[in-house]
N, C-alpha and C positions, 0 to 999 in steps of 0.2 A: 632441561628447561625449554619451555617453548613460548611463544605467544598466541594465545588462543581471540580466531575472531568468532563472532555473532553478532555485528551488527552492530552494536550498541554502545560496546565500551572502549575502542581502541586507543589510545591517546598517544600523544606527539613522543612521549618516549616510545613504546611500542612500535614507531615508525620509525625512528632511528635504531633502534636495535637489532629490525629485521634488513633496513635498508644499506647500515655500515656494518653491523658486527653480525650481519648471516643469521641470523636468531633464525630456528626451523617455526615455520608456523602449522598452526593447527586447525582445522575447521569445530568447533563448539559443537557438543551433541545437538542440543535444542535447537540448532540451525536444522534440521534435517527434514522435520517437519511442515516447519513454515514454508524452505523451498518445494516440496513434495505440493504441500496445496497451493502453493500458487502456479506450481507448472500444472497442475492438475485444471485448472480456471481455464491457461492457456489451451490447453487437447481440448476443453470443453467448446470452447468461442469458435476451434477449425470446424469440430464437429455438428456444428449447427450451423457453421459458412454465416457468423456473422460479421460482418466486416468492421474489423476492429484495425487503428490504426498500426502500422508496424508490424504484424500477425499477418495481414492478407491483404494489406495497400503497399503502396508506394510511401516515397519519406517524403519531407519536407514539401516543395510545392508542388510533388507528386502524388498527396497525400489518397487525391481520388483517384486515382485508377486503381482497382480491381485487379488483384492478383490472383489465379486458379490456385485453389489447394495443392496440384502436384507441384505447382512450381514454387511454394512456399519455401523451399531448402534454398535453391539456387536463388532467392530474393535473398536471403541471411549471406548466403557468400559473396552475392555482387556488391550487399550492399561494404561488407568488409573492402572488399578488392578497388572497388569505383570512391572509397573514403580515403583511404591510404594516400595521399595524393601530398606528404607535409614536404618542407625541403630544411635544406640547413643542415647544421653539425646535428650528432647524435645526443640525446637525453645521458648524461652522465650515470654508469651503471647506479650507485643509489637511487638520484631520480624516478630509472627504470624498474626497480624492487619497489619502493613506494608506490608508485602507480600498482603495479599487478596486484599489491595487498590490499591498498585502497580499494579496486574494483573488486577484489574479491569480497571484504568485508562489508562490501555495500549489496553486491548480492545476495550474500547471506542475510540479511533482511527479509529476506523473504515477500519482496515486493515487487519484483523484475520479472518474472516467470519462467526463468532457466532452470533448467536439469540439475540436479545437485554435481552430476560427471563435469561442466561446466568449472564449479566454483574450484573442483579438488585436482578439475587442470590445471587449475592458473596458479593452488598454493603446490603442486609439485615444480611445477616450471620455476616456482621460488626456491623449493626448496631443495633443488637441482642444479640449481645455476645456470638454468636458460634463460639470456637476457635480449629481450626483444630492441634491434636497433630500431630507434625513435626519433624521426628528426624535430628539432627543436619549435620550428613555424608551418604554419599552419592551421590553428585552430584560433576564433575568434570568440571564445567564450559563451557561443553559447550556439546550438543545443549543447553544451557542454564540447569539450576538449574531442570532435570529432576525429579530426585527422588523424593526431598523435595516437589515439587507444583504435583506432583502425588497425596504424603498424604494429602493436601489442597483438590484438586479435589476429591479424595475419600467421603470426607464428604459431599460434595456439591453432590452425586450422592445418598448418604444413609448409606455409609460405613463405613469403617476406624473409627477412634475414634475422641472423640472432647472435650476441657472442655465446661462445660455451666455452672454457675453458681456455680461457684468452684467445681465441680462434676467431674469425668471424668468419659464419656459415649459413648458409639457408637454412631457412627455418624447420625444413622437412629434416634436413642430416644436424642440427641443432637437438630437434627431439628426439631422431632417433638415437644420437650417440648418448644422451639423457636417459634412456630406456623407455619413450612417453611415445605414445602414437596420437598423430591428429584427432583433431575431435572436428567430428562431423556435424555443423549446426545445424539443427530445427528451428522450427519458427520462432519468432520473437527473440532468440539467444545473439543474434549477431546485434541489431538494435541492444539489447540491453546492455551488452558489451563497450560497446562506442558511445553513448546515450551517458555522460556523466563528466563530474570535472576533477577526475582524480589526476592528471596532470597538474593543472596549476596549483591543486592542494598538497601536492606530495612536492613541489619546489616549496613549495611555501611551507611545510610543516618541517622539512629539513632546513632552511632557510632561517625560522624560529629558533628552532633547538639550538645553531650554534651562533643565533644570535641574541640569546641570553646569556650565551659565554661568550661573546664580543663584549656584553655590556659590563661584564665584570672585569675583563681583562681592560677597559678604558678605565674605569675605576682607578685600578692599580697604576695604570698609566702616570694617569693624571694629579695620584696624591704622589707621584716618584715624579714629576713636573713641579707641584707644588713646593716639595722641601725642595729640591733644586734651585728654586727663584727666590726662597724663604718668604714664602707666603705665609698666611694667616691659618691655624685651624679651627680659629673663632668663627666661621663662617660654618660648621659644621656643628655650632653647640643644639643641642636639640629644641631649645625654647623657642628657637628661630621656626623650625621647620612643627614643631606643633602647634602653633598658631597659623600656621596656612598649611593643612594636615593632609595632602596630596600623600598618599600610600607608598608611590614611588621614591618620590621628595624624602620622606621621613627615612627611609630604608636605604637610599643611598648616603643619605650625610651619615647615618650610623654606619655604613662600610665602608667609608672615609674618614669617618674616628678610628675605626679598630685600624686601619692600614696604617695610619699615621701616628698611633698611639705611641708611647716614651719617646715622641724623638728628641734628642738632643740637640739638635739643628733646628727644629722650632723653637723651641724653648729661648736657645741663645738670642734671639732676637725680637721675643715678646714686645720688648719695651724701646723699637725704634721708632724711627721720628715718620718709618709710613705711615697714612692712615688706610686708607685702602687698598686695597690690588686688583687688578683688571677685571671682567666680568667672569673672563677662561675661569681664572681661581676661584674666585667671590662664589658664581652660579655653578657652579659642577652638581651640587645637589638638584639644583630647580630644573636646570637639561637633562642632565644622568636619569634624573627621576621622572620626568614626563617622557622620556621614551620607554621606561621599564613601565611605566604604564599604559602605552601604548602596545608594546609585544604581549601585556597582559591580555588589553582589548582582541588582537589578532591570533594570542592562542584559545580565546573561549571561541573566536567565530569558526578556526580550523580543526577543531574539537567536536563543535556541530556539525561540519559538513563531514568531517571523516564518516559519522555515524548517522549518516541521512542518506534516505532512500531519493536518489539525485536521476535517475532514468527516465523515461515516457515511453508507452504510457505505463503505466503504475496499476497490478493488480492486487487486488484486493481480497481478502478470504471469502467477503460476500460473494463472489464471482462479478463484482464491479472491478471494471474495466478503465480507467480515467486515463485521459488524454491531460495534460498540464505544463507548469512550465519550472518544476525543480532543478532541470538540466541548468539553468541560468546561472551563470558565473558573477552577477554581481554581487554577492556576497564577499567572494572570495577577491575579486577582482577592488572593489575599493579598503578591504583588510590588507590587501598587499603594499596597495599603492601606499596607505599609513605606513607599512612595513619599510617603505622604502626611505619616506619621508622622514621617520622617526629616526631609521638606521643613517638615514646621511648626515642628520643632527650629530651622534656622536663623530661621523669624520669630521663635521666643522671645528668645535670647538678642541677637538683634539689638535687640527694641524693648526689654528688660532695660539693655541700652547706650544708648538713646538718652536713656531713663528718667536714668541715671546722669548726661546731658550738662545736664538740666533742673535739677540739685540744687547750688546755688551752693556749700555746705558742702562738698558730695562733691568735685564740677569744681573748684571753684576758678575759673569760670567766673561772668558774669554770669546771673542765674537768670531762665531760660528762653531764656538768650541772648541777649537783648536789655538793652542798659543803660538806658530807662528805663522798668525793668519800673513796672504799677502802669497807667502812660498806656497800655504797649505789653506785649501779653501772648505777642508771640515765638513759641515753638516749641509752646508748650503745648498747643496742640490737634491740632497735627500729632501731639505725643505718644499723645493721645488716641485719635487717630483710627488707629496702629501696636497699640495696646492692644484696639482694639476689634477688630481684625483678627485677633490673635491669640487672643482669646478667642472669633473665630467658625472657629477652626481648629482649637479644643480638640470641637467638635460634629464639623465636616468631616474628622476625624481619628478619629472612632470606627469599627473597621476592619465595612466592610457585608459582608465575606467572613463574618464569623460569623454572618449570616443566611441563611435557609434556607424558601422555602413551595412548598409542590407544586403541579407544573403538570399540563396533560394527562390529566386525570382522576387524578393521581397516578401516570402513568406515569413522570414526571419528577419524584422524589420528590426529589431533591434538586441544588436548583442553587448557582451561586458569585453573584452578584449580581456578576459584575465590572463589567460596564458600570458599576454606581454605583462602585465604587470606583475607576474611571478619573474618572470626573467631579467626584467629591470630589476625587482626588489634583488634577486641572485646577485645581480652584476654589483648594486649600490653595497651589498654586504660584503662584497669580495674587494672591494675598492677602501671600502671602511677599515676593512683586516690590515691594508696596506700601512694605512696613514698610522692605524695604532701600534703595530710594528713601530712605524720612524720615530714616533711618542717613545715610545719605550728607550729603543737605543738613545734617541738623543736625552731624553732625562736622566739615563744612567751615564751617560756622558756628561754632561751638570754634571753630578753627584761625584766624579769624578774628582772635583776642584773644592770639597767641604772635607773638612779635619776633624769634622763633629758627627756622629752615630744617627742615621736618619731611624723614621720611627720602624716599629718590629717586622709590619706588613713590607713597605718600602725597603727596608735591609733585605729581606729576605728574595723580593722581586730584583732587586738589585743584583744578587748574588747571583742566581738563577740564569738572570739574560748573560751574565762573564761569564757562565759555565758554555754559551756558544758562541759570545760575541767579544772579543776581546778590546780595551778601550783603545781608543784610534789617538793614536802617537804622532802619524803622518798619513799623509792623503793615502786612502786606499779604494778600489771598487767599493762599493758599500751594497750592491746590487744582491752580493750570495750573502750577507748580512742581514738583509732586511727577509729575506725568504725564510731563512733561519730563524728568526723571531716572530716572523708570520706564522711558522710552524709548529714555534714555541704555543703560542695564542690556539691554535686549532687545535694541539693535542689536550689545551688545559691546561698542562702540569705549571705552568705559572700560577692560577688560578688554587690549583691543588695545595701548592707551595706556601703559596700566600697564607689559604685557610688553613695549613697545618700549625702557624705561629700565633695568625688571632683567631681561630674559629670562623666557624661559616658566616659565607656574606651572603647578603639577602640577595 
């Protein structure tokens, strides 16, 4: 099985498949053509020394000066070599796979005017395990993700560095131990190359995928918080949520019924003298469900950009030539920042819950959940450390699209900064993983102290986190605990768990 690009159809699984599980990709017949005639446009435009941006000038605010047709090649490499310029930690190998397939599937469009040798470099280098090292900063969103797809392009010409085989190597003994030999740019292929924002879409489309499996593993969380505190699960009955008929709303109170369904722990306290419970409890549908509606909005926009022709300039089968501005990251750049903003939602209200499980008055619970607080100080700092997290997401959660400084002597007078806001949203999801970890142990710590059978979903997440987290007796690090359930949450199998008792959750 492979995954086949053309352009058109790649979607956010497709990116995770090839980027974590090595999926082999494939170039699509019907690409072969469209590439063939738009490189065809480009030989035409040298061949008549018309001066076409990128082909025979200079970049950016170099755009007018005239470049001789023999030195058209050595313009494609300098401009690779003089871009490369990012600093920082390296792109996470996934990162790195996404990006390459991104660019190549955008190529293959057939609108960029590269060699087809080109597109079926960059899918062997994938499907080889030549990973171009990427450092993280550098690119200001726009003409798209410059820097970073320079140090990609670097290794695809012989250069820069690369890991291969857990190694890191220059990028010439990178491809050679690969069996791939540099590829020699022609005109317009180094521009088309660098000229896009597969960077910040390939964090952000990995970013997506597991965090749709953040929002269901909060879910779980939160209805294993719920019976712990003996909340309500009248706040989930549906009449509620289909009279203000929000998609997300409606979709998560029904995956907060099936979790909680027979419990006998709700049940037994139907008829106490609370009337209410906090908003954590009460709104789990109305928050839970405006961010799944928000990752909706940010997977149709990174959907579109996967399979957009995102380079400059942009030829056309007429033999039109357009000069334009697709490279532009604000798309992707205020989709993230929602990505961010949506995703820190769930840390809030998650460590506002675990906050609730700490407070012997509220719970009903031994305070900090250990009974002999005072010798043993329990959950407390686990709290702590969910608090701190959250309040370093209220900073990573300031959206960077509202900034703006000019590059290129001010020929690029205004860019999206989305690379950063791919990276903040990274960082707010990796932060988010944390707290719903501490969610989890400390509600299954609650549950700990009830004599009564929680509902089928909740038993079963219950079970699941004691298969690695054993319940805390006496003070212990809680540090390789919380990794362990963080790990629990990335692989899914909580998730898997859950849905093998009550059926899938939306």
């Amino acid at each position: 099985m492979a995954v086949y690009i053309d352009g058109e159809n790649l979607s956010i699984e497709d990116v995770y498949e090839v980027s974590r599980n090595h999926e082999k990709v494939e170039l699509a017949g019907v690409c072969e053509e469209k590439v063939e005639r738009s490189r065809k446009v480009v030989e035409k435009k040298l061949e008549e020394d018309e001066d076409v941006y990128g082909i025979n000038t200079g970049f950016g605010d170099l755009a007018n000066v005239k470049i001789e047709r023999e030195k058209t090649e050595e313009l494609q490499k300098n401009l690779i070599r003089s871009h490369a310029s990012g600093v920082g930690e390296s792109l996470d190998e996934d990162v790195v796979r996404a990006t390459i397939l991104l660019r190549a599937n955008t190529l293959a469009k057939g609108y960029s005017g590269v060699r087809l040798k080109v597109i079926e470099h960059l899918i062997e280098m994938l499907n080889r395990g030549v990973h171009p090292v990427i450092p993280c900063q550098g690119s200001v969103g726009a003409s798209g993700d410059l820097a970073p797809l320079a140090h990609m392009s670097l290794v695809l010409m012989g250069e820069g560095e690369a890991f291969y085989e857990g190694e890191r190597l220059s990028g010439g003994e990178a491809l050679d131990r690969a069996g791939l030999d540099p590829v020699e740019l022609k005109a317009k292929e180094g521009l088309a190359l660098v000229n896009g924002t597969q960077v910040m879409t390939a964090i952000g489309a990995i970013a997506l995928h597991d965090g749709k499996r953040l929002l269901k593993a909060a879910q779980i969380a939160s209805a294993m918080s719920l019976e712990a505190l003996k909340g309500t699960d009248a706040v989930f009955d549906s009449r509620i949520h289909e009279i203000r008929p929000h998609p997300g709303q409606i979709e998560c109170a029904k995956n907060l019924r099936k979790i909680t369904s027979d419990s006998e722990i709700i049940e037994s306290h139907k008829d106490c003298e609370k009337v209410q419970d906090p908003y954590t409890l009460r709104c789990m549908p109305q928050v839970y469900g405006a961010t799944k509606d928000a990752l909706g909005y940010v997977e149709k926009i990174l959907e579109i950009e996967m399979n957009s022709a995102n380079d400059n300039p942009l030829v056309f089968p007429d033999g039109d030539v357009i000069s334009g501005g697709n490279f532009h990251g604000q798309p992707i750049a205020l989709a993230l920042d929602f990505f961010a903003s949506a995703v820190a939602e769930i840390g809030d209200i998650s460590e506002r819950t675990t906050d609730k499980l700490m407070y012997e008055e509220e719970s009903g619970l031994p305070k900090f959940l250990t009974e002999e607080e005072g010798l043993n100080s329990g959950f407390m700092i686990a709290q702590y450390t969910a608090a701190s997290l959250v309040s370093e997401n209220k900073v990573l959660s300031h959206p960077a699209s509202v900034d703006s400084i000019p590059t290129s002597a001010g020929q690029e007078d205004h860019v999206s900064m989305g690379s950063i806001s791919a990276r903040q949203a990274k960082e707010v999801f990796e932060n988010v993983e944390n707290v719903v970890a501490i969610e989890l142990m400390s509600a299954a710590q609650g549950l700990e102290y009830h004599d009564r059978t929680p509902g089928k979903g909740v038993k079963e997440a219950y079970e699941n986190v004691r298969e690695y987290v054993e319940p805390l007796e006496k003070d212990r690090s809680l540090n390789r605990d919380i990794k362990e359930i963080k790990e629990l949450i990335k692989s899914g199998e909580i998730i898997e768990r859950v849905e093998k008792v009550v059926g899938e959750l939306d």
